[in-house]
C-alpha positions in Angstrom: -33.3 19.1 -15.7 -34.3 17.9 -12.1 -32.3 19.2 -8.7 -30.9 17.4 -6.5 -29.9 18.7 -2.9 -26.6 17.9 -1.0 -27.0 17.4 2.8 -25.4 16.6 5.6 -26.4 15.1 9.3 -25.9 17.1 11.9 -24.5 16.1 15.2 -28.1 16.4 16.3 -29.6 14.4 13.8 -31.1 16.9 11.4 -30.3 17.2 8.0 -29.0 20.3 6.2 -29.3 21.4 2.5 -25.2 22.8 1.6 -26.0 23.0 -2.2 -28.4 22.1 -4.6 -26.9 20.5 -8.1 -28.5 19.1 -11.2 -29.0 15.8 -11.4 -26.1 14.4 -13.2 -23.9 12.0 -11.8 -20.7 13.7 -11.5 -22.2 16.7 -10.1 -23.6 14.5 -7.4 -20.5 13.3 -6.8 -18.8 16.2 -6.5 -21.2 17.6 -4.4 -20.8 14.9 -2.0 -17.4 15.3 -1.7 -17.4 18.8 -0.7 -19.8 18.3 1.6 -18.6 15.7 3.6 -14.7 17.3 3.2 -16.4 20.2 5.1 -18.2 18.1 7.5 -15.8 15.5 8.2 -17.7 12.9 10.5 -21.1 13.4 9.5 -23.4 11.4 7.1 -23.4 13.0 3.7 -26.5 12.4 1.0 -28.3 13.2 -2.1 -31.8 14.0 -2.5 -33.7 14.6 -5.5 -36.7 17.0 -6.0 -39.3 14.2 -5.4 -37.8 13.1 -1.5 -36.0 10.3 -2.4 -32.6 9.7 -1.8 -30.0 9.2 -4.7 -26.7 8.5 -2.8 -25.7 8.7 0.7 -22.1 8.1 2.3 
């Protein structure tokens, strides 16, 4: 099963890898949430093993 990576934008405009999860859709989501409940203000996305991005918030 394919990865995908859960990242935030930083305040500086880089983004950083938090987790990696497999690619189902309620691991994503979860994923997300964590991240942006631990990064409250910054940009939150998904990106698979390929580059592309799956979700962003």
């Amino acid at each position: 099963m394919d990865q995908v990576s859960i990242q935030y934008q930083s305040r500086t405009g880089n983004w950083t890898t938090v987790m990696v999860v497999q690619n189902l859709s309620p691991n994503i989501a979860i994923g997300m949430q964590s991240a942006a409940r631990a990064n409250p203000g910054c940009r939150v996305r998904a990106v698979d093993s390929a580059g592309r991005v799956v979700d962003i918030l």
